[in-house]
Residue frames relative to the residue before (quaternion, step in Angstrom):
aa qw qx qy qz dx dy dz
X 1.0000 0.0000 0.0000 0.0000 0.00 0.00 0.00
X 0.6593 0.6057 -0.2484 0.3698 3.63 1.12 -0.85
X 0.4277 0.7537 -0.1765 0.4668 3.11 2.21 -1.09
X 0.5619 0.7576 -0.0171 0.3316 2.98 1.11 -1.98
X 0.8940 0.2051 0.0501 0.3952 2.90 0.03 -1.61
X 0.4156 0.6951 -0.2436 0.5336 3.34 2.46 -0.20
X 0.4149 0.8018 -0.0798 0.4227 2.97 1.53 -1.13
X 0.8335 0.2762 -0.0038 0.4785 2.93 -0.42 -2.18
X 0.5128 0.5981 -0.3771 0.4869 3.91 1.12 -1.09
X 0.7490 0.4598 -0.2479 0.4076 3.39 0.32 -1.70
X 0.8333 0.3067 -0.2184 0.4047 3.58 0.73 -0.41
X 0.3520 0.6527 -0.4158 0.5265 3.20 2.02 0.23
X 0.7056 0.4940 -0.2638 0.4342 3.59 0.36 -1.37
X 0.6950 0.4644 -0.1941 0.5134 3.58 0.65 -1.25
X 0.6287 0.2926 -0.4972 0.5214 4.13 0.68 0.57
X 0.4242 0.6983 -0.4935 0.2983 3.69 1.55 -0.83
X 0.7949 0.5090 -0.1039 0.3134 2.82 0.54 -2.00
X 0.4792 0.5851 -0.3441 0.5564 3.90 1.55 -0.98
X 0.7429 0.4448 -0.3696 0.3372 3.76 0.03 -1.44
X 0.8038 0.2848 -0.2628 0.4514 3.87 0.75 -1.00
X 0.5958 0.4399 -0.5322 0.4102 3.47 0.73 1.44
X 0.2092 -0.7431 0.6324 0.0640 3.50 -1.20 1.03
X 0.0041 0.6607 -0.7504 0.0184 3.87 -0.77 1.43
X 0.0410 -0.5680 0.8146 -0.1098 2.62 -2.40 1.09
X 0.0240 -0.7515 0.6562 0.0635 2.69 -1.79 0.76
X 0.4457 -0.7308 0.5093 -0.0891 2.87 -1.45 1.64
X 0.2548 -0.7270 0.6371 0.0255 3.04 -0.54 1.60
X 0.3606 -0.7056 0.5821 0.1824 3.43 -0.65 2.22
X 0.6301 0.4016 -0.4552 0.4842 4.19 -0.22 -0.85
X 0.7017 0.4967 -0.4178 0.2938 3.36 -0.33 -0.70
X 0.5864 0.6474 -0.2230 0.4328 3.55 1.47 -1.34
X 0.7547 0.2612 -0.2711 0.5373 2.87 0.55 -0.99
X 0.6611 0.5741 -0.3983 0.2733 3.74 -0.01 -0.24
X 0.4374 0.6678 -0.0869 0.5960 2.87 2.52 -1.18
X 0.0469 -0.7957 0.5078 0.3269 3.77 1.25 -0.76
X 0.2559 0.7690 -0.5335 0.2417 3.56 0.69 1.60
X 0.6325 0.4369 -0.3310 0.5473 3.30 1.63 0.38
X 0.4321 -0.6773 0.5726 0.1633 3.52 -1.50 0.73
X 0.0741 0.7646 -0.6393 -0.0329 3.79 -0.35 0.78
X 0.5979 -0.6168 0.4367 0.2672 3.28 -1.14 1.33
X 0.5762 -0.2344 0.5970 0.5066 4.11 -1.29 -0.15
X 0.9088 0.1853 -0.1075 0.3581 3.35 -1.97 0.86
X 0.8812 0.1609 -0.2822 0.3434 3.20 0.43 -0.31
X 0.2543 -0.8367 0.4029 0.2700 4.01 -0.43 0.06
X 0.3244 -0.7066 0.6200 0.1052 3.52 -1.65 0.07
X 0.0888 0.7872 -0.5958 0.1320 3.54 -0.87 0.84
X 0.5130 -0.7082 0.4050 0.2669 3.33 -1.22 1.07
X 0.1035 0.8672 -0.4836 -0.0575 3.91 -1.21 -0.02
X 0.3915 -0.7327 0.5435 0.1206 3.05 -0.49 1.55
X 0.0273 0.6664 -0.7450 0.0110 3.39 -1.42 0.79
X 0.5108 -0.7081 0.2590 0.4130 3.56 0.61 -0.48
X 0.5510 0.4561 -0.1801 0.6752 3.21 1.44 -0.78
X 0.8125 0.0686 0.0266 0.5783 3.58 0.37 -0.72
X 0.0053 -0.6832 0.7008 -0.2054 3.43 -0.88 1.79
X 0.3260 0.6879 -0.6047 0.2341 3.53 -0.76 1.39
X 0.5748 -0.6324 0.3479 0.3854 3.39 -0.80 -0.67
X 0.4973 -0.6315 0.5740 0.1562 3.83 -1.14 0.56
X 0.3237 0.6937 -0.6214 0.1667 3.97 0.09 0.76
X 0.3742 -0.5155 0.7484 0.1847 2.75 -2.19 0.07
X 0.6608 0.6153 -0.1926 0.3841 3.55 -1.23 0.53
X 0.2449 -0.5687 0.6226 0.4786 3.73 -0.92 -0.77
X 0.1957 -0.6581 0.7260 -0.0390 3.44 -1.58 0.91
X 0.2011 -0.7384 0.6429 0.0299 3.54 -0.19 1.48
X 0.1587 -0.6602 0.7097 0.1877 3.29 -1.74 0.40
X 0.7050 -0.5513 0.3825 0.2296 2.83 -1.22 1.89
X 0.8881 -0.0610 0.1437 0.4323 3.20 -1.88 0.32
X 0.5970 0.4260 -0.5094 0.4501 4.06 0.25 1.14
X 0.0542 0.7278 -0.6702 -0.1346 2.84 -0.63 1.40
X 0.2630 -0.6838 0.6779 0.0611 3.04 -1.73 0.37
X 0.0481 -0.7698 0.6335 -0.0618 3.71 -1.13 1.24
X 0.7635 -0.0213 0.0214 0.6450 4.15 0.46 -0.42
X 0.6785 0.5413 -0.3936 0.3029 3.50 -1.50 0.23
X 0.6807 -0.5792 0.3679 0.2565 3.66 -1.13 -0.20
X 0.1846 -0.8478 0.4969 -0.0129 3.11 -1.23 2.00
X 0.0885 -0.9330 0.3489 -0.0004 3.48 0.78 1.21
X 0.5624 0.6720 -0.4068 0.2582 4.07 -0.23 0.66
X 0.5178 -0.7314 0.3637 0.2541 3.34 -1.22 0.44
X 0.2374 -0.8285 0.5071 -0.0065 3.26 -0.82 0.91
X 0.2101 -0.7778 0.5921 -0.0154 3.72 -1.23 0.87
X 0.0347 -0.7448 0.6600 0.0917 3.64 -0.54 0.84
X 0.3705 -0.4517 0.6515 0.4840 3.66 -1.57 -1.06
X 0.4450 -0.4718 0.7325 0.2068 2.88 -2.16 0.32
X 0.3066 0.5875 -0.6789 0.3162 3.46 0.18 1.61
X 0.4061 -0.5982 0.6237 0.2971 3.40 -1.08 1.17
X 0.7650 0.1664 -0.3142 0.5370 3.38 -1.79 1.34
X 0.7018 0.6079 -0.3556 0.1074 3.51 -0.08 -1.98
X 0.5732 0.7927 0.0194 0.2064 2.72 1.06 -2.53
X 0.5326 0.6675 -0.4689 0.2257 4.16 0.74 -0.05
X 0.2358 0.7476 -0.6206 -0.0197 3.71 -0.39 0.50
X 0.2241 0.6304 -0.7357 0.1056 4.00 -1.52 -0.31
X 0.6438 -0.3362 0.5619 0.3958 3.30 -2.29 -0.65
X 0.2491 -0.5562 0.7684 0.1955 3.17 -2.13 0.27
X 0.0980 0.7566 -0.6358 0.1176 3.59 -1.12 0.33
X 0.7577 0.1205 -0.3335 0.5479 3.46 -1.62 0.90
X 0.1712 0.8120 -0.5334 0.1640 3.78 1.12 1.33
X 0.0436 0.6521 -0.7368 -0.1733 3.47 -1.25 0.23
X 0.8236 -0.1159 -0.0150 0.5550 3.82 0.87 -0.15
X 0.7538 -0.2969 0.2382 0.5356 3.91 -0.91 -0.58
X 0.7443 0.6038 -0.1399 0.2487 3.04 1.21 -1.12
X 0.6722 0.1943 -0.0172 0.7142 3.14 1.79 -1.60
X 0.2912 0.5729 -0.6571 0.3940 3.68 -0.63 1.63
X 0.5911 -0.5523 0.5360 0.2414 2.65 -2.02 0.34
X 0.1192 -0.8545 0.4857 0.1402 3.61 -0.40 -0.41
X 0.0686 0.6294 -0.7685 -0.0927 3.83 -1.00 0.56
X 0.0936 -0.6658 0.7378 -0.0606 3.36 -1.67 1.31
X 0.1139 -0.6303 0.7662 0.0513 3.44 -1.35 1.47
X 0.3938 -0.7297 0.5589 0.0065 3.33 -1.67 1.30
X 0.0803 0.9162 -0.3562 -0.1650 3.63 1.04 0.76
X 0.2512 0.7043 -0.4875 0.4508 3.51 1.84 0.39
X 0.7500 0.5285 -0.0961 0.3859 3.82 0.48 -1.43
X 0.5067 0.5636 -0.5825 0.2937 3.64 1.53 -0.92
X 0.8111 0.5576 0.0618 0.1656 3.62 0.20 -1.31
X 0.6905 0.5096 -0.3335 0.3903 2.99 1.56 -1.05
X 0.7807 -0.4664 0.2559 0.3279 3.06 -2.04 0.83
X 0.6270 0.5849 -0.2702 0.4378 3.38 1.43 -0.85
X 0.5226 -0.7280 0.4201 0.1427 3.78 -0.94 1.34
X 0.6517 0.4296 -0.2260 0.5828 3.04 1.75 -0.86
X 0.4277 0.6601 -0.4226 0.4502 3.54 0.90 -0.38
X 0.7101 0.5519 -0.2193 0.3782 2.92 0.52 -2.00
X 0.8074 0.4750 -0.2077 0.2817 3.47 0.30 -1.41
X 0.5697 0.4781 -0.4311 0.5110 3.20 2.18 0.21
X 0.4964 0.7143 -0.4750 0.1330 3.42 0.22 0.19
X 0.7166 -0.0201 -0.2785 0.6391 3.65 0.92 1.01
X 0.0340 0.7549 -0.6538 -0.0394 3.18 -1.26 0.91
X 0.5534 -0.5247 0.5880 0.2697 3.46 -1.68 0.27
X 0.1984 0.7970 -0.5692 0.0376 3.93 -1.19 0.27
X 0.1541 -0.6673 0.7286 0.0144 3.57 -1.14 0.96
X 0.5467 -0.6635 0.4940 -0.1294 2.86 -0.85 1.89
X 0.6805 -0.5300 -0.5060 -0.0098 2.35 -0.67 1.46
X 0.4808 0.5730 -0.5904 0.3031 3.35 1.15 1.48
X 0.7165 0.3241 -0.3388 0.5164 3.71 0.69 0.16
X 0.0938 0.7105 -0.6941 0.0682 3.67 0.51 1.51
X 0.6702 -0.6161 0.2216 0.3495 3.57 -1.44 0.64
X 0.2902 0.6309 -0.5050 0.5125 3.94 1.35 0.03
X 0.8792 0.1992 -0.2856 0.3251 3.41 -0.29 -0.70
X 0.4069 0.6797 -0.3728 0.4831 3.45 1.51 -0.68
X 0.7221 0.4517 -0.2911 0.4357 3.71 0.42 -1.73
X 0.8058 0.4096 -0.2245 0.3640 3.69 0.81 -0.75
X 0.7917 0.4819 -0.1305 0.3522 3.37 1.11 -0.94
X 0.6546 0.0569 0.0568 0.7517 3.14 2.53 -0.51
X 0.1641 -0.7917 0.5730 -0.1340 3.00 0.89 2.01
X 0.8848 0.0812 -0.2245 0.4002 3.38 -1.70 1.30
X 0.5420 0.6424 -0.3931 0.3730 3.56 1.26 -0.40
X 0.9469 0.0219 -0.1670 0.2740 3.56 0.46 -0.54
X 0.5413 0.4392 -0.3419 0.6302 3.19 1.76 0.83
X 0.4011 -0.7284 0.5541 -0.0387 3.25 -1.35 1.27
X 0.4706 -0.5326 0.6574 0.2504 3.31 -1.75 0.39
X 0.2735 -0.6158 0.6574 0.3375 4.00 -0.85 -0.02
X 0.1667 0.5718 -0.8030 0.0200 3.94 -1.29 0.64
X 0.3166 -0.6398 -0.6912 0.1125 0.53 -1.77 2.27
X 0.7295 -0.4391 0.4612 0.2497 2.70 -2.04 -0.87
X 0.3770 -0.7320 0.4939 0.2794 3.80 0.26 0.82
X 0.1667 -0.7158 0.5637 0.3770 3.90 -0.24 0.01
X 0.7633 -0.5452 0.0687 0.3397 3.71 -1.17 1.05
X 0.7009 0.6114 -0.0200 0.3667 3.00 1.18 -1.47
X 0.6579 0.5256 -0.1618 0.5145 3.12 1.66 -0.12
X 0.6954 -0.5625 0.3468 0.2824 3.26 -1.24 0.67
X 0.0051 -0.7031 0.6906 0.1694 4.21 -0.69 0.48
X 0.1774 -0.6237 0.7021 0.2941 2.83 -1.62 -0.24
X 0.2951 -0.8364 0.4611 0.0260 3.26 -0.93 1.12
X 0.0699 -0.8045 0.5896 0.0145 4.18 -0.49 0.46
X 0.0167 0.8731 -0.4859 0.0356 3.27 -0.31 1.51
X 0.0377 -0.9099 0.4050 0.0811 3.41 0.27 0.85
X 0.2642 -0.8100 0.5205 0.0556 3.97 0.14 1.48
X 0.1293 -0.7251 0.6753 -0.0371 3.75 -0.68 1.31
X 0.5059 -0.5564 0.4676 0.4645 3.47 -0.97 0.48
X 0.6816 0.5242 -0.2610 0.4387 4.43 0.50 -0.25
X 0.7187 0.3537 0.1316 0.5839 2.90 0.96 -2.14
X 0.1198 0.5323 -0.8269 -0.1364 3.64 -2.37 0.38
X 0.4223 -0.6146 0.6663 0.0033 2.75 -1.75 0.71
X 0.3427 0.8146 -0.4668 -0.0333 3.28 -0.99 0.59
X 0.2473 -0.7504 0.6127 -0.0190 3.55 -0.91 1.74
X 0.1706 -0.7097 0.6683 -0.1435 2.85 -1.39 1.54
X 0.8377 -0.1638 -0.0694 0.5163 3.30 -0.82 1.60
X 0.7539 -0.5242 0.1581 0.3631 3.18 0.15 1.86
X 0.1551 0.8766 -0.4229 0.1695 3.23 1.21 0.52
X 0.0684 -0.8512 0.4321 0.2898 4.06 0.09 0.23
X 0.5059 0.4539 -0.4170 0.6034 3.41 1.78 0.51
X 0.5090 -0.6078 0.5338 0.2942 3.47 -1.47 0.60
X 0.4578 -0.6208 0.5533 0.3146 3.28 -1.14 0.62
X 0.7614 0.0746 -0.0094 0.6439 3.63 0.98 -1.24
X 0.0675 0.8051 -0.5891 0.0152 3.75 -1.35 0.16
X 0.1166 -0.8910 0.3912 -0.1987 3.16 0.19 1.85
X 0.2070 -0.6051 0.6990 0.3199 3.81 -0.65 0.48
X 0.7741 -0.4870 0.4014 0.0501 2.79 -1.70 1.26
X 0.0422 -0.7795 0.5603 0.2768 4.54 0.29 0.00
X 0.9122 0.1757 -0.1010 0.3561 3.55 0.07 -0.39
X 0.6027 -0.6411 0.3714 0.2965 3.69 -0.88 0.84
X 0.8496 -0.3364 0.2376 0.3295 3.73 -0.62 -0.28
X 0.2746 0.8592 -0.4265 0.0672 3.67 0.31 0.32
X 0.7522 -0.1724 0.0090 0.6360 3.70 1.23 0.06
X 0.3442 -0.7965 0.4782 0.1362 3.19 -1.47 0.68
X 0.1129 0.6723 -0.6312 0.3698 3.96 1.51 1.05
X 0.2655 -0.6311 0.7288 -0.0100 3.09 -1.80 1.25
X 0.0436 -0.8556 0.5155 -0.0159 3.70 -0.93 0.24
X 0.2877 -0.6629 0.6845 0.0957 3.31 -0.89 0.56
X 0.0753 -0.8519 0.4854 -0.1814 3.82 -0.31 1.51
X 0.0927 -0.7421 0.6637 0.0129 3.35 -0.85 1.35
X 0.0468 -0.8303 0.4614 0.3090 3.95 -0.56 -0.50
X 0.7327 0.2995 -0.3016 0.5315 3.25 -0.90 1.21
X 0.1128 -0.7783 0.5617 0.2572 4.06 -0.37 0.42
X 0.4499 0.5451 -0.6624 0.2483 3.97 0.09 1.29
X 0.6457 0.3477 -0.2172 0.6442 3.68 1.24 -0.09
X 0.1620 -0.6805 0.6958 0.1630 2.92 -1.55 0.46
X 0.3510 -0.5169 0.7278 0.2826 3.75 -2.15 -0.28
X 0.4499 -0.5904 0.6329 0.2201 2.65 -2.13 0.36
X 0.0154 -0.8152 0.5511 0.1775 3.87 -0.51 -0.03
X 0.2885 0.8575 -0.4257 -0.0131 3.78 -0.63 -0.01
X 0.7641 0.2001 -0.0957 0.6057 4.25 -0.81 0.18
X 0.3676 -0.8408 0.3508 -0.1869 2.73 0.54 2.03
X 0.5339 0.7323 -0.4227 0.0026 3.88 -0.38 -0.53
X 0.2932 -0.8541 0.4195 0.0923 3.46 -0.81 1.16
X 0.1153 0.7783 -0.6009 -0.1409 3.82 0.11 0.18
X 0.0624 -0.7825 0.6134 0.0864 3.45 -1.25 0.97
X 0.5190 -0.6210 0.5487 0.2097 3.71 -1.22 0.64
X 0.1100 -0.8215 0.5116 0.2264 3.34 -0.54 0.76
């Protein structure tokens, strides 16, 4: 009977927890054609059809309109270049502008190179704009940037699962069921703008097959 009722708890909690999440997915080309996306001054966005993978090609940050987002799961695939230095793409989040956000950044220059340390920069965490990654890399060395295992080779598509806790992010990369990185969190709430993040506007990313789960 004790079994039982372990049970019933165990599956009581587990709809609790289903009911106060809301997923969607978000056809990126459409957004932007839809003018559901914000592109910053200077930089641009454009759709591209591959068939398997239809999204958009931007430089910049590229907010997504009227979604705010604060805890829960940022799910989609992503494409850099294999330009040494050039190459920075990922998500902004807990945004109030470019300036003050969180930030995951994958380095596809870094999936690969021969160098170990190289390697071990190839995704990092940042809080903007007191824990940019200069100081992160020095003051709490290895703590919030990661190697990818395996290694994705640069030029190629990841898919990425980013799962934001109100303490903690998470981030799995190519259905991985081990994080790649897993990070206590540096700063407390301050806005809830999502983004879609390239750095620098001589390169671009690829973004595409969106999906948002939010926590109410």
């Amino acid at each position: 009977m004790k079994k039982y009722y372990m049970i019933v708890l165990m599956l009581l909690i587990a709809f609790v927890k289903a009911d106060g999440q809301n997923t969607k997915r978000y056809d990126l080309a459409k957004m932007l054609t839809g003018k559901d996306l914000i592109i910053n001054p200077g930089y641009t966005a454009q759709v591209f059809d591959e068939g398997e993978k239809r999204g958009i090609t931007c430089t910049g940050t590229v907010w997504l309109k009227d979604i705010a987002f604060e805890e829960g799961i940022v799910e989609l695939d992503i494409r850099g270049r294999n330009e040494f230095l050039k190459s920075f793409v990922g998500i902004v989040f807990n945004a109030v502008d470019t300036t003050t956000r969180e930030n995951i950044c994958f380095r596809p220059f870094n999936f690969r190179h021969s160098d170990p340390v190289r390697r071990s920069y190839s995704l990092q965490y940042t809080s903007e704009p007191e824990y940019p990654y200069e100081r992160l890399r020095s003051d709490y060395p290895r703590q919030f940037e990661h190697e990818i295992i395996p290694n994705p080779k640069p030029e190629d598509w990841i898919h990425a699962r980013i799962v934001v806790e109100k303490d903690s992010v998470s981030v799995y990369v190519n259905k991985m069921s081990t994080p790649s990185l897993k990070v206590k969190r540096l700063t407390i709430q301050r806005g809830n703008k999502l983004g879609l993040w390239v750095f620098g506007n001589d390169t671009a990313g690829d973004f595409a097959n969106l999906i948002i789960t939010t926590v109410k």
